[in-house]
SESESE-730455 format. One record per atom (N, C-alpha, C): residue in one letter; atom name; z, y, x. Coordinates in Angstrom, 1 decimal, padded with zeros to 4 digits, m for minus. Layout:
REM SESESE-730455
A,CA,Z,Y,X
...
This chain:
REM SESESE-730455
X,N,041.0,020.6,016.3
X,CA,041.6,021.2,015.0
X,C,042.7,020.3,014.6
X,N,043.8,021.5,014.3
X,CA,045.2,020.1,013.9
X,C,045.3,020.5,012.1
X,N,045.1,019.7,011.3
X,CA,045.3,019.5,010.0
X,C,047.0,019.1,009.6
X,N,047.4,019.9,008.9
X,CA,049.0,019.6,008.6
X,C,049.3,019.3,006.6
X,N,049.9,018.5,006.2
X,CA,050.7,018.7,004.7
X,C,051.6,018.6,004.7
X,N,052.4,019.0,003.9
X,CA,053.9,019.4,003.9
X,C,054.1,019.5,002.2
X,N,054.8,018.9,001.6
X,CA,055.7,018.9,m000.2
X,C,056.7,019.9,000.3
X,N,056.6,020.9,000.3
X,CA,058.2,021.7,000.8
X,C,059.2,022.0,m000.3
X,N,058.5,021.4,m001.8
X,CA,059.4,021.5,m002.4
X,C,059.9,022.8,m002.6
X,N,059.4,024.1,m003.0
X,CA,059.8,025.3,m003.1
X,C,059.7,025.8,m002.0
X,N,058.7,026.6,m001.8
X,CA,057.9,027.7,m000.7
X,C,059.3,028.7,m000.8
X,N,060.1,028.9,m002.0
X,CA,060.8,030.1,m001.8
X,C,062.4,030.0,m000.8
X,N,062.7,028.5,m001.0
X,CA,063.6,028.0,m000.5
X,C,063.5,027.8,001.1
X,N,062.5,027.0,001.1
X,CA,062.0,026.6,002.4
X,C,061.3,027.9,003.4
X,N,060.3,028.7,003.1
X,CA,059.5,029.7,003.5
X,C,060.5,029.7,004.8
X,N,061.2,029.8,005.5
X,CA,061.8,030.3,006.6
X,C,061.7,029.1,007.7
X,N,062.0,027.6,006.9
X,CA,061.3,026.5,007.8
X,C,060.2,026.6,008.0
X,N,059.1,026.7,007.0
X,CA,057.7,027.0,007.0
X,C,057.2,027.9,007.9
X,N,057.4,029.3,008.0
X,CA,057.4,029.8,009.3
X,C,057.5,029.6,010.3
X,N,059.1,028.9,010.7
X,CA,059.6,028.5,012.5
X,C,058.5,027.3,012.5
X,N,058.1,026.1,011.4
X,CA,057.3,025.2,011.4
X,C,056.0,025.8,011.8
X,N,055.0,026.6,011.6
X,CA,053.5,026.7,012.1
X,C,053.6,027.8,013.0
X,N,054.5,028.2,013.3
X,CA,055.0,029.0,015.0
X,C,055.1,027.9,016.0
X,N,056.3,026.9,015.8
X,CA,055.8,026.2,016.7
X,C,055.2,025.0,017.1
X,N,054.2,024.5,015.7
X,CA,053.6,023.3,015.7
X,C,052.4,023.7,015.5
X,N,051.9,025.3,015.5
X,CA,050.1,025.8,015.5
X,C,049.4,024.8,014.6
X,N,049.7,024.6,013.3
X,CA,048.3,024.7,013.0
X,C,047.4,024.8,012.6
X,N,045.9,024.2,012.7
X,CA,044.7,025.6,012.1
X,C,044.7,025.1,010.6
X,N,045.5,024.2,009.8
X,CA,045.3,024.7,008.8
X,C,046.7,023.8,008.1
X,N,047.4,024.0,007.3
X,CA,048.6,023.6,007.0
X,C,048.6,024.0,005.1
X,N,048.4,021.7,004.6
X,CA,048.7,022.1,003.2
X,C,049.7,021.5,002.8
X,N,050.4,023.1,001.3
X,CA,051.4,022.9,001.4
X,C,051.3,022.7,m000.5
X,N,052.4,021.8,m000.9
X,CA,052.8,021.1,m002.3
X,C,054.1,021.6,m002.9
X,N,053.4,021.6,m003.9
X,CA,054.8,022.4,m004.6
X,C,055.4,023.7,m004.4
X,N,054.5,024.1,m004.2
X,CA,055.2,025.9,m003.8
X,C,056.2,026.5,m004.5
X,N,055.6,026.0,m006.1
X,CA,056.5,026.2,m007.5
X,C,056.7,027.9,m007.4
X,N,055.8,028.7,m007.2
X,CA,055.3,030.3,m007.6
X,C,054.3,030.6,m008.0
X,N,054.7,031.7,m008.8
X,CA,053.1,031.8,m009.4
X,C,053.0,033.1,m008.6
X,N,051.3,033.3,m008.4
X,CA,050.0,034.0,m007.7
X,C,050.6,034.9,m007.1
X,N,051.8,036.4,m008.3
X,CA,052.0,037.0,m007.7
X,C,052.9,037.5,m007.1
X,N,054.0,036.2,m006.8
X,CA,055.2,035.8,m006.0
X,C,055.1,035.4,m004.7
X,N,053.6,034.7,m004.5
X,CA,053.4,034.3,m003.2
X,C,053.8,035.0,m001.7
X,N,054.0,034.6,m000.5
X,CA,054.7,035.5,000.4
X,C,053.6,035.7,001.4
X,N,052.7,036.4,001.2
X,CA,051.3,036.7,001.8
X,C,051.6,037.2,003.3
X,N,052.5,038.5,002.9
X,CA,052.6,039.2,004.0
X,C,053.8,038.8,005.0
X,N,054.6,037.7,004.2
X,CA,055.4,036.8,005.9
X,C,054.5,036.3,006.5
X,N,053.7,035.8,005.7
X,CA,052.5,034.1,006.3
X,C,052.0,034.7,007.4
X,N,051.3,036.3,006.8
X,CA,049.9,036.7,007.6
X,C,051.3,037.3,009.0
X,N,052.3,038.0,009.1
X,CA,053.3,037.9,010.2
X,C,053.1,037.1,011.0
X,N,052.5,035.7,010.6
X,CA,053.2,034.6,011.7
X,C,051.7,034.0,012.2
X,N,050.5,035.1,011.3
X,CA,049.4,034.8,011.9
X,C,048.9,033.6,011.3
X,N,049.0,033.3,009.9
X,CA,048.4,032.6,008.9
X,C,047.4,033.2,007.6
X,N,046.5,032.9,007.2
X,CA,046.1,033.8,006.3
X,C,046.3,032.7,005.4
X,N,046.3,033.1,003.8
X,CA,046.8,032.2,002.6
X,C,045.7,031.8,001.4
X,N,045.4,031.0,001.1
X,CA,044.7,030.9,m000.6
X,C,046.1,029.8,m001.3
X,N,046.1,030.4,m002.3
X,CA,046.8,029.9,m003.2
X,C,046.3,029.8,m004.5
X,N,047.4,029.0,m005.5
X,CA,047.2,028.7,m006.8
X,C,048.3,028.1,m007.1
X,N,049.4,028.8,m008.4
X,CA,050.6,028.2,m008.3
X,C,051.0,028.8,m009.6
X,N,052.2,028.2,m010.2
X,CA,052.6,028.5,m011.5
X,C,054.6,028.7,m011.7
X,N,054.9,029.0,m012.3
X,CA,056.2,029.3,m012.4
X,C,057.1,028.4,m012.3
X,N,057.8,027.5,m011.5
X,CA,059.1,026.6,m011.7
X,C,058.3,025.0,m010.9
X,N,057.3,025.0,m011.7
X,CA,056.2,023.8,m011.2
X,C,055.3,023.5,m010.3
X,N,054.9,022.5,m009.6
X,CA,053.5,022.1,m008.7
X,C,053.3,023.5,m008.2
X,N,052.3,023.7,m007.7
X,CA,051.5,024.7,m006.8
X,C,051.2,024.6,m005.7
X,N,049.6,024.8,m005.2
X,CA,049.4,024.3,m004.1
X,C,048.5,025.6,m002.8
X,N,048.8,025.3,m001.7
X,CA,048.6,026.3,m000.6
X,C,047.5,026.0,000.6
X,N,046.8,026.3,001.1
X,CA,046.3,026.6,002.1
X,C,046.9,027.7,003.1
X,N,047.2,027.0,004.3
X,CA,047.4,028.6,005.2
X,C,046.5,027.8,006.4
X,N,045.9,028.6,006.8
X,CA,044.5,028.8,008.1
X,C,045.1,029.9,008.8
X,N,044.6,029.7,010.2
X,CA,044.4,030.6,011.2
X,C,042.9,031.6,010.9
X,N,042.0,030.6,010.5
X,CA,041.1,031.5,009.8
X,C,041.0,031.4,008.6
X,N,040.6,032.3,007.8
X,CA,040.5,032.5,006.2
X,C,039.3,031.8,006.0
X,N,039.2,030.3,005.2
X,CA,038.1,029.6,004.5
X,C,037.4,030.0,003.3
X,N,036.4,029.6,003.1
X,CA,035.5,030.7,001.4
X,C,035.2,029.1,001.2
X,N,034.1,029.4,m000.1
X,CA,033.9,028.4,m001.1
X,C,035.5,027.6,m001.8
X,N,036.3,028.6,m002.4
X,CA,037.4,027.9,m002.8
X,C,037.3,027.3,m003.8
X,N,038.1,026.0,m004.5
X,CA,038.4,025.6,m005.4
X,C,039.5,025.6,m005.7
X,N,040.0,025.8,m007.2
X,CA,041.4,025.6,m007.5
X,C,042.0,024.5,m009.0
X,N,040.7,023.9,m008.9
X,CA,040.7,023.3,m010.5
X,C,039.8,022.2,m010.1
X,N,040.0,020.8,m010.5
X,CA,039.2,020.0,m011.0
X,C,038.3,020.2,m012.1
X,N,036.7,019.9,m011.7
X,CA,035.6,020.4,m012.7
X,C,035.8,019.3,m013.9
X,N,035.4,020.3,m014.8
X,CA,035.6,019.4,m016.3
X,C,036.8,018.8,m016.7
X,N,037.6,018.9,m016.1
X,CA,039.2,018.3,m016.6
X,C,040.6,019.8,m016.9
X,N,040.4,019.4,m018.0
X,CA,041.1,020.7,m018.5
X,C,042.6,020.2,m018.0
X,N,043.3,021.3,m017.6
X,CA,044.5,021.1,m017.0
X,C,045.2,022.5,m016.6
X,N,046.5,022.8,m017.7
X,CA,046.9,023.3,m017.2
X,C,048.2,023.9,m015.4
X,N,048.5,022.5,m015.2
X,CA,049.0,022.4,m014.0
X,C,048.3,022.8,m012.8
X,N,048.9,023.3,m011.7
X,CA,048.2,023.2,m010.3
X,C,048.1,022.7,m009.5
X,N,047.4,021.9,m009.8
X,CA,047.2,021.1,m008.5
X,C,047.0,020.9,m007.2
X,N,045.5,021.3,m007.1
X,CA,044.2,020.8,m006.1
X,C,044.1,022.5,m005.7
X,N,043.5,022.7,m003.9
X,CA,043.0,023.7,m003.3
X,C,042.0,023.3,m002.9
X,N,040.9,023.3,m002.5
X,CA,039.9,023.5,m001.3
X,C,039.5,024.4,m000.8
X,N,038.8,024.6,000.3
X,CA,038.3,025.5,000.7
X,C,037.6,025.3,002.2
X,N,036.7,025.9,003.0
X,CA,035.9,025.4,003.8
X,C,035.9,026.2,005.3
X,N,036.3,025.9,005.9
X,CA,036.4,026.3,007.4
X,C,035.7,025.7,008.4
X,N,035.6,026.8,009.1
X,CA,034.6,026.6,010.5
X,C,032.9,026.4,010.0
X,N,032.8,026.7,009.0
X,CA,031.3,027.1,008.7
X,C,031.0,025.3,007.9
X,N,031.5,023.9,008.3
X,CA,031.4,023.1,007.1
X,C,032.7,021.6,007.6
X,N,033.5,022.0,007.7
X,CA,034.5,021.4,007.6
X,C,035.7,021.7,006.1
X,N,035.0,021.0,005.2
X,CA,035.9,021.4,003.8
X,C,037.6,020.3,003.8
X,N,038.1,021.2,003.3
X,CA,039.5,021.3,003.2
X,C,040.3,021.2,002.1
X,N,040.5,020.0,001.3
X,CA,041.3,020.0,m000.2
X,C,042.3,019.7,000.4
X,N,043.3,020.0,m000.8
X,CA,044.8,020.4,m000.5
X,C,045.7,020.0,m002.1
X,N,045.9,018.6,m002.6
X,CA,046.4,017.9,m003.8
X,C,047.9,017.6,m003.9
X,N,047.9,018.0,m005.1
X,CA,049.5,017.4,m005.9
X,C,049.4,016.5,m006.4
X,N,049.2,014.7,m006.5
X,CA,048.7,014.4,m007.6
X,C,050.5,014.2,m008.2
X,N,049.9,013.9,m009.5
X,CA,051.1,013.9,m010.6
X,C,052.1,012.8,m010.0
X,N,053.4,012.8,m010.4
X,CA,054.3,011.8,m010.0
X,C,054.5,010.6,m011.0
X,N,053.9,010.9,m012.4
X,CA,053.6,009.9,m013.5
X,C,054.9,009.1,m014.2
X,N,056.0,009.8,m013.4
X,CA,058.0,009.4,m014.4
X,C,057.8,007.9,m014.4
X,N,057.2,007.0,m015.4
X,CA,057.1,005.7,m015.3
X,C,055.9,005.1,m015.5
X,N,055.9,003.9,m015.7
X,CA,054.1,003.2,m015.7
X,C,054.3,003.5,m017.3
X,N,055.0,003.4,m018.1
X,CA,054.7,003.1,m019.8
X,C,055.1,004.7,m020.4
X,N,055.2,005.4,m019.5
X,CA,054.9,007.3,m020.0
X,C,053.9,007.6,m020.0
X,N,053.7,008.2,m021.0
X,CA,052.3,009.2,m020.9
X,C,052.0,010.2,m019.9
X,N,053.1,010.6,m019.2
X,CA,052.9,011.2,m017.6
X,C,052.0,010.2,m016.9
X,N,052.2,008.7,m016.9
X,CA,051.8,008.0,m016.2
X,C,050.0,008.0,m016.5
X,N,049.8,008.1,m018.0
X,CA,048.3,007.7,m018.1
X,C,047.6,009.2,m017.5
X,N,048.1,010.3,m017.7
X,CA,048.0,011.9,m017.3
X,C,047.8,011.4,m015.7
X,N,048.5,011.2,m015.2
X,CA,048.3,010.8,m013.6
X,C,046.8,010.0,m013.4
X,N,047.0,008.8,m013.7
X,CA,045.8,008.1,m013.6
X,C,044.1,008.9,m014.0
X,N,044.3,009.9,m015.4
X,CA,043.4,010.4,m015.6
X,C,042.9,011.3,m014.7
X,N,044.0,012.3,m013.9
X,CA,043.5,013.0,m013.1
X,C,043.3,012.4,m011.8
X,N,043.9,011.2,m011.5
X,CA,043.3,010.9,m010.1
X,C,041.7,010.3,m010.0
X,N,041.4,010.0,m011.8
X,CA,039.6,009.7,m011.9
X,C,039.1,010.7,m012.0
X,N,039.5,012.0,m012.3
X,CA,038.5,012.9,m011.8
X,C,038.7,013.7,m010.8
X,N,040.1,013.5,m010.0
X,CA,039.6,013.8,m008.4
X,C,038.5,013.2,m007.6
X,N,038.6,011.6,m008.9
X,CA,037.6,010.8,m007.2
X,C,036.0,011.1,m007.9
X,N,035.8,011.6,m009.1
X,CA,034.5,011.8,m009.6
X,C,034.5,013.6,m008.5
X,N,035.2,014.3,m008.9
X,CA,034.6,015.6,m008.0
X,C,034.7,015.1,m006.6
X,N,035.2,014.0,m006.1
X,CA,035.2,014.1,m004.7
X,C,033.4,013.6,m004.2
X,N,033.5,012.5,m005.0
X,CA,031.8,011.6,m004.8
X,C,031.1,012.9,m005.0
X,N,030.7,013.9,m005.7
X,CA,030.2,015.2,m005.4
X,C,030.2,015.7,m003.8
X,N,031.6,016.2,m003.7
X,CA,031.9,017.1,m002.6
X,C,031.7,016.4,m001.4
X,N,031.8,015.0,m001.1
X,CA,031.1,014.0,000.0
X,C,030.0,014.5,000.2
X,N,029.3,014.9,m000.5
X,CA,027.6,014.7,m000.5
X,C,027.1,016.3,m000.1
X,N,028.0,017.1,m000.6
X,CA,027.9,018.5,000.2
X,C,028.2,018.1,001.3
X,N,029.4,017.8,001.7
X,CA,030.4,018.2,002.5
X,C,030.1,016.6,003.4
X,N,029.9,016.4,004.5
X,CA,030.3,015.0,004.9
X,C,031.5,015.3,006.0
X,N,031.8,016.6,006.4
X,CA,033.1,016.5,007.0
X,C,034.1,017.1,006.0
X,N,035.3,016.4,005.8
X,CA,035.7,016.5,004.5
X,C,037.1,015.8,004.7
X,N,038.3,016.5,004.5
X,CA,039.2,016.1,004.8
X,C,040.4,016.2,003.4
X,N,040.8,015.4,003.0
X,CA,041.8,015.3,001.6
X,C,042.9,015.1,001.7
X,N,044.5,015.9,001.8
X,CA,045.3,015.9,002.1
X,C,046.5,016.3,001.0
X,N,047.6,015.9,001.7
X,CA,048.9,016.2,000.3
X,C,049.5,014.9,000.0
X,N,050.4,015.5,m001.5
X,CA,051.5,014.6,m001.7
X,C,050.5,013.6,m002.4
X,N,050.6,012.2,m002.6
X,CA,049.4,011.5,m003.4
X,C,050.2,011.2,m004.1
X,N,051.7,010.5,m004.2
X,CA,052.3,010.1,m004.7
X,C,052.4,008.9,m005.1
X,N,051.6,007.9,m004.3
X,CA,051.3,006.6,m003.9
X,C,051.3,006.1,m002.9
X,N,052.4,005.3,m002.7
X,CA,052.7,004.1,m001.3
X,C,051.5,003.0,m001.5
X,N,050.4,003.3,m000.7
X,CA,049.2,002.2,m001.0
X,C,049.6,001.0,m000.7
X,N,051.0,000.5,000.1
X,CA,050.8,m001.0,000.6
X,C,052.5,m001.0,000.9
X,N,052.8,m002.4,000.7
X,CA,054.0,m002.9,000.8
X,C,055.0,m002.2,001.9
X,N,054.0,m002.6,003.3
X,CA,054.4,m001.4,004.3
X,C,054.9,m000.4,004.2
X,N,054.2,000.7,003.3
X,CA,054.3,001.8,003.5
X,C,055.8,001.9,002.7
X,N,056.8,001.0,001.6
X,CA,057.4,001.2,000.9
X,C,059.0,000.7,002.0
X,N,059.9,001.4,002.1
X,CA,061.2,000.4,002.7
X,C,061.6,m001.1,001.6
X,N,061.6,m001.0,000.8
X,CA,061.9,m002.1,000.0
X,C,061.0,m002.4,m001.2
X,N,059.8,m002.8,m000.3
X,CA,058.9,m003.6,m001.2
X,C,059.2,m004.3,m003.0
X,N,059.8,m004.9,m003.0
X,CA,060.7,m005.6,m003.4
X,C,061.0,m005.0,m005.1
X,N,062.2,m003.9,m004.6
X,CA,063.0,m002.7,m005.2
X,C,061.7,m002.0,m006.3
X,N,060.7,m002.0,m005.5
X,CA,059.8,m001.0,m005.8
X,C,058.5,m001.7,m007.0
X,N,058.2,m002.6,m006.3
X,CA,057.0,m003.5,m007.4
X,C,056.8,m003.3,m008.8
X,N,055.6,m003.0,m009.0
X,CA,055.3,m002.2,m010.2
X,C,056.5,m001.0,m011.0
X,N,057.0,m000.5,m010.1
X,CA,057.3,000.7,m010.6
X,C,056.2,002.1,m009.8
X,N,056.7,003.1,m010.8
X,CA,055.6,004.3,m010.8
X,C,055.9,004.7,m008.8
X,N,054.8,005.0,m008.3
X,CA,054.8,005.1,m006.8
X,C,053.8,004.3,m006.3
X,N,054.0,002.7,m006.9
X,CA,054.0,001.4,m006.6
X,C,053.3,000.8,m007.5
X,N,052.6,000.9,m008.4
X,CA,051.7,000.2,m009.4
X,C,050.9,m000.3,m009.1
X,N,050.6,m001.2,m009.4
X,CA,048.9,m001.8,m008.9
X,C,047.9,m000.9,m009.3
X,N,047.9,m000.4,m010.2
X,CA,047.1,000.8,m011.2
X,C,046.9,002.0,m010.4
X,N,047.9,002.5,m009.2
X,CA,047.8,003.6,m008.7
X,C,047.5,003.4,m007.0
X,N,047.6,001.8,m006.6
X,CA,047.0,001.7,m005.1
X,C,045.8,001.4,m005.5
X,N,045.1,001.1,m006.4
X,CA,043.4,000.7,m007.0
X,C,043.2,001.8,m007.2
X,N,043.4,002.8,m007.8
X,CA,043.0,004.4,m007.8
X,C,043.2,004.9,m006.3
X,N,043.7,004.6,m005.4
X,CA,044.1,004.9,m003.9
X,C,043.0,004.3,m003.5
X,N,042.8,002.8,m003.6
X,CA,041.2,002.1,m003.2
X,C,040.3,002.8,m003.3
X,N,040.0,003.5,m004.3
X,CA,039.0,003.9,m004.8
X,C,038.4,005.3,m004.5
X,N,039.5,005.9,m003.6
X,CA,039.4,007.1,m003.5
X,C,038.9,006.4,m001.7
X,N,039.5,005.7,m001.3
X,CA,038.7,005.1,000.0
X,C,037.5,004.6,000.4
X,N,037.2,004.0,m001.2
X,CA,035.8,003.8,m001.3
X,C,034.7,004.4,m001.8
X,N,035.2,005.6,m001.9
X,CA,034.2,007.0,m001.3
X,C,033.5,006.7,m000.1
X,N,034.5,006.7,000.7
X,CA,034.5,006.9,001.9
X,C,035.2,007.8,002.8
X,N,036.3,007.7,002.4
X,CA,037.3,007.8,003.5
X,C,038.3,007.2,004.2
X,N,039.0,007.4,004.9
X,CA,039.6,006.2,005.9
X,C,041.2,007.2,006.0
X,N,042.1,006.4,006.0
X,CA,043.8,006.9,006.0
X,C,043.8,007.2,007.4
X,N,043.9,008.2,007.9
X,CA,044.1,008.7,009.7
X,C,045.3,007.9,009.8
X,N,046.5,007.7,008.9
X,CA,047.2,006.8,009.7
X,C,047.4,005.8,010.4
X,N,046.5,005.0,009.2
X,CA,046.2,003.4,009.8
X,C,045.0,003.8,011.2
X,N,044.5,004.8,011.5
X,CA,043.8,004.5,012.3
X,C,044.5,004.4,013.7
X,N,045.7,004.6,013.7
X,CA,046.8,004.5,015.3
X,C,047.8,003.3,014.8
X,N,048.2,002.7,015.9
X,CA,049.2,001.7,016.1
X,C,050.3,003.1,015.1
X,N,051.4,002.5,014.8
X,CA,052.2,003.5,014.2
X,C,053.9,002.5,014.1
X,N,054.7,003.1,014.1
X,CA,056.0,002.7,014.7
X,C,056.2,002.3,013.0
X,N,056.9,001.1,013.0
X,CA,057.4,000.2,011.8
X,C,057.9,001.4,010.8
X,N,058.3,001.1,009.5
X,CA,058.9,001.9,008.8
X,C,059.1,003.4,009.0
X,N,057.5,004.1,008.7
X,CA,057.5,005.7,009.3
X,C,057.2,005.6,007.5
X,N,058.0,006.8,007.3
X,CA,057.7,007.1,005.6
X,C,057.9,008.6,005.7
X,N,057.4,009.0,004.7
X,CA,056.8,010.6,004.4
X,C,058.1,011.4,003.2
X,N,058.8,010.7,002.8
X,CA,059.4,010.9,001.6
X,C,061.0,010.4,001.6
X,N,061.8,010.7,001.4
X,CA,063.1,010.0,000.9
X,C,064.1,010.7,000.5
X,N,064.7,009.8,m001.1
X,CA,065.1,010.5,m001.9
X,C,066.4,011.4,m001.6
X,N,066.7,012.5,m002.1
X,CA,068.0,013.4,m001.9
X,C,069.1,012.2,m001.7
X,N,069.2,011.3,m002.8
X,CA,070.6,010.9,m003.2
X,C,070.8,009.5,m001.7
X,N,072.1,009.2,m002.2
X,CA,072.4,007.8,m001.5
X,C,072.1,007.4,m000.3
X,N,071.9,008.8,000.5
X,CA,072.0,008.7,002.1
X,C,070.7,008.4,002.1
X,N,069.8,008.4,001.5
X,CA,068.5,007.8,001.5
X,C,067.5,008.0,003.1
X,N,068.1,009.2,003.3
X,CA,066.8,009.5,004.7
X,C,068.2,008.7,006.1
X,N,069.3,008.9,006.0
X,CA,070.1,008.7,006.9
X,C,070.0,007.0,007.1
X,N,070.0,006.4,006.0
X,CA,069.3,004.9,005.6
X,C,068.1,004.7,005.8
X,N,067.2,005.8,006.2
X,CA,065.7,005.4,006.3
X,C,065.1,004.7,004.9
X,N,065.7,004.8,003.6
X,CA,065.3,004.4,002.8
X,C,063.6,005.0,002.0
X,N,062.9,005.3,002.7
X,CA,061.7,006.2,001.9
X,C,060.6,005.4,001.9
X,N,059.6,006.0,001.9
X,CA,058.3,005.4,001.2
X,C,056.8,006.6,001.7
X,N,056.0,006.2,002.0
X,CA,054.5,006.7,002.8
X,C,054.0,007.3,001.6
X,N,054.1,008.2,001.2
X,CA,053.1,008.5,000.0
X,C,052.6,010.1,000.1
X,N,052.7,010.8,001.7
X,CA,051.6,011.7,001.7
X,C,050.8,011.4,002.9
X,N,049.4,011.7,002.3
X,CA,048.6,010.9,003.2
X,C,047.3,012.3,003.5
X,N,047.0,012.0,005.0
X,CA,045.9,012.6,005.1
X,C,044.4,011.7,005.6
X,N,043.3,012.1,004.2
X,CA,042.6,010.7,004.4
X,C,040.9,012.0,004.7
X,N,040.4,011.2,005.9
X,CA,039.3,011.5,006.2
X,C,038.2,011.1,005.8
X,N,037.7,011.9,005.7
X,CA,035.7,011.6,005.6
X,C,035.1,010.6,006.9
X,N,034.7,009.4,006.9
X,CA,034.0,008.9,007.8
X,C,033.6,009.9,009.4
X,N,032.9,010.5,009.2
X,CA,032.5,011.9,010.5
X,C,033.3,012.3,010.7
X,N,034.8,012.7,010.1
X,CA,035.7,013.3,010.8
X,C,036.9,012.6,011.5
X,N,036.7,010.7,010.7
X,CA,037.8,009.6,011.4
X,C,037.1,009.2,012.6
X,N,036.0,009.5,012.8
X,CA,035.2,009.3,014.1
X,C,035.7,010.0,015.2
X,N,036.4,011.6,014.8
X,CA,036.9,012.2,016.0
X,C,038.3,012.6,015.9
X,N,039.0,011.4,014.6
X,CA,040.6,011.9,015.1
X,C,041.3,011.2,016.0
X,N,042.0,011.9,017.0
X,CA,042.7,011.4,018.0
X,C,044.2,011.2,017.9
X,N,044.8,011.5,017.0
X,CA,046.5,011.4,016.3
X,C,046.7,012.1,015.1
X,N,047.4,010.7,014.6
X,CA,048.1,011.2,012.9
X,C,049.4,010.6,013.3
X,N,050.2,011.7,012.8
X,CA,052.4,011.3,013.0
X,C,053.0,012.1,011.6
X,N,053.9,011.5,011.8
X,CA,054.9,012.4,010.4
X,C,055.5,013.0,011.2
X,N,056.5,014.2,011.5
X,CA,057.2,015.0,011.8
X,C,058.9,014.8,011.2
X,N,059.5,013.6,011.6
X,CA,060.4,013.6,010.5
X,C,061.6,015.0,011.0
X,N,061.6,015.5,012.2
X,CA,062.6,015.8,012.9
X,C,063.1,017.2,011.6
X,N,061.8,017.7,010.9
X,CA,062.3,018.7,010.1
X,C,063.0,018.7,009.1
X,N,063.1,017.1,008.3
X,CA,063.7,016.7,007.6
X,C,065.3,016.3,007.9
X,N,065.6,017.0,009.0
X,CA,067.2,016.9,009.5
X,C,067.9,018.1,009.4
X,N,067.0,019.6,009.1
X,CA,067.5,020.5,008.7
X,C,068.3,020.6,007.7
X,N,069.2,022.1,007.6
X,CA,070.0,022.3,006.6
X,C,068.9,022.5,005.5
X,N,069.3,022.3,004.0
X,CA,068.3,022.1,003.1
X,C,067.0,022.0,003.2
X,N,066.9,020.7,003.2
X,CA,065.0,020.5,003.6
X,C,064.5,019.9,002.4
X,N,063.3,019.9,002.7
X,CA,062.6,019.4,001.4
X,C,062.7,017.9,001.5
X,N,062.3,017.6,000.6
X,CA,062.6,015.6,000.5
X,C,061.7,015.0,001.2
X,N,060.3,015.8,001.9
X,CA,058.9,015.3,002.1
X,C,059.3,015.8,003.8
X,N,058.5,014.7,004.6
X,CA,058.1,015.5,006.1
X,C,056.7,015.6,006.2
X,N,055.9,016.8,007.4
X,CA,055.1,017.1,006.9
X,C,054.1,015.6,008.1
X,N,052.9,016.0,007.7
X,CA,051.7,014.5,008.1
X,C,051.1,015.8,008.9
X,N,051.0,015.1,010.3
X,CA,049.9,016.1,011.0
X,C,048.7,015.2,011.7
X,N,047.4,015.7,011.4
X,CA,046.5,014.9,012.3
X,C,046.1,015.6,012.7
X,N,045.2,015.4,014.5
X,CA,044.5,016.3,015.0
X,C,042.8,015.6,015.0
X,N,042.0,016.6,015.5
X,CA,040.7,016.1,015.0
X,C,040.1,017.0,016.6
X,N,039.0,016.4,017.0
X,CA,038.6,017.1,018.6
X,C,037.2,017.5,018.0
X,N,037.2,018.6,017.1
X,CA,035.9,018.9,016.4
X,C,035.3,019.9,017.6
X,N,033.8,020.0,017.7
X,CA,033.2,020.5,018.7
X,C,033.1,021.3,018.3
């Protein structure tokens, strides 16, 4: 099973990379951030063309987040329980009979001393309260997307630059802790991985041509399922296209029986 996320930064812009992307990178399930359309904008009938079926949840201009499968998953979610919010965040949904599948935007939080910022933190404690739940259903369980958190100095090109700014808080790698101390494990870290691989880099100031970016989408496993992954890579090559999104997508594969 190959698990994919992708920030594409506008599904309406991108949708034609998105396509030539899971044509020739197959895979059985691909989540996507930011779609930025609402429900009945979505491009159902390209996806299902290319041999994807879709659940979505999206809203006009902002966030929105996607599932496309080769098979169509049930038990969906599209909302964190008990936390009122109007944004879109979070997908789940469950494939192959119990392999569950979330698919997250977390907030980008502007700065540590904005109130976007305390909004961030609030929702990433009740992602990790619904997740301690859905462990306990679910023990194959896979959490994927933009997190919007470089957990470790590593993961940032200029450490330094970065230190206690929003991405980079201490406040938001201890919320990143904690969501590991569930019990899940970063598929990245589980391969040797080539120096300075980052997920993100900004539009401006030659930033990706400089390699100037930062690791902050991650796909993190449930224990049972980091048992059978055999590769997690970024894909930067797509991010050399004409207008790409600022994000490359994170692919792991998993050798589920």
């Amino acid at each position: 099973m190959k698990l994919a996320t992708w920030n594409v930064n506008s599904l309406k812009v991108r949708l034609p990379q998105v396509i030539d992307w899971v044509v020739s990178n197959e895979p059985d399930i691909l989540c996507l951030q930011e779609t930025k359309l609402q429900d009945e904008s979505f491009p159902v009938d390209e996806i299902l063309a290319a041999g994807y079926c879709s659940a979505y949840v999206g809203q006009k201009t902002y966030n929105g987040v996607a599932l496309l499968s080769k098979q169509a998953g049930d038990r969906i979610v599209t909302a964190l329980p008990g936390f009122e919010d109007v944004q879109k965040r979070i997908i789940a949904a469950t494939y192959e009979e119990d392999v569950r599948v979330a698919c997250v935007y977390v907030p980008n939080g502007e700065k540590v001393t904005s109130e976007k910022f305390h909004y961030k933190l609030a929702w990433l404690a009740a992602l990790e309260d619904w997740l301690r739940e859905e462990l306990l259903n679910y023990p194959k369980l896979a959490l994927l997307g933009d997190f919007n958190i470089a957990p470790e100095d590593q993961d940032v090109r200029d450490p330094d630059a970065w230190r206690g700014q929003v991405l980079c808080s201490q406040p938001e790698r201890d919320a990143f802790q904690r969501l590991l101390g569930l019990g899940l494990v970063d598929s990245f870290r589980l391969f040797d991985q080539p120096e300075k691989t980052y997920t993100w880099w900004d539009y401006r100031m030659m930033a990706f041509r400089r390699n100037r970016g930062l690791r902050i989408d991650h796909v993190l496993l449930s224990h049972e399922l980091a048992h059978i992954c055999s590769a997690c890579t970024v894909d930067k090559a797509i991010r050399k296209h004409e207008r790409p999104s600022d994000h490359a997508p994170v692919v792991t594969e998993l050798s589920v029986q």
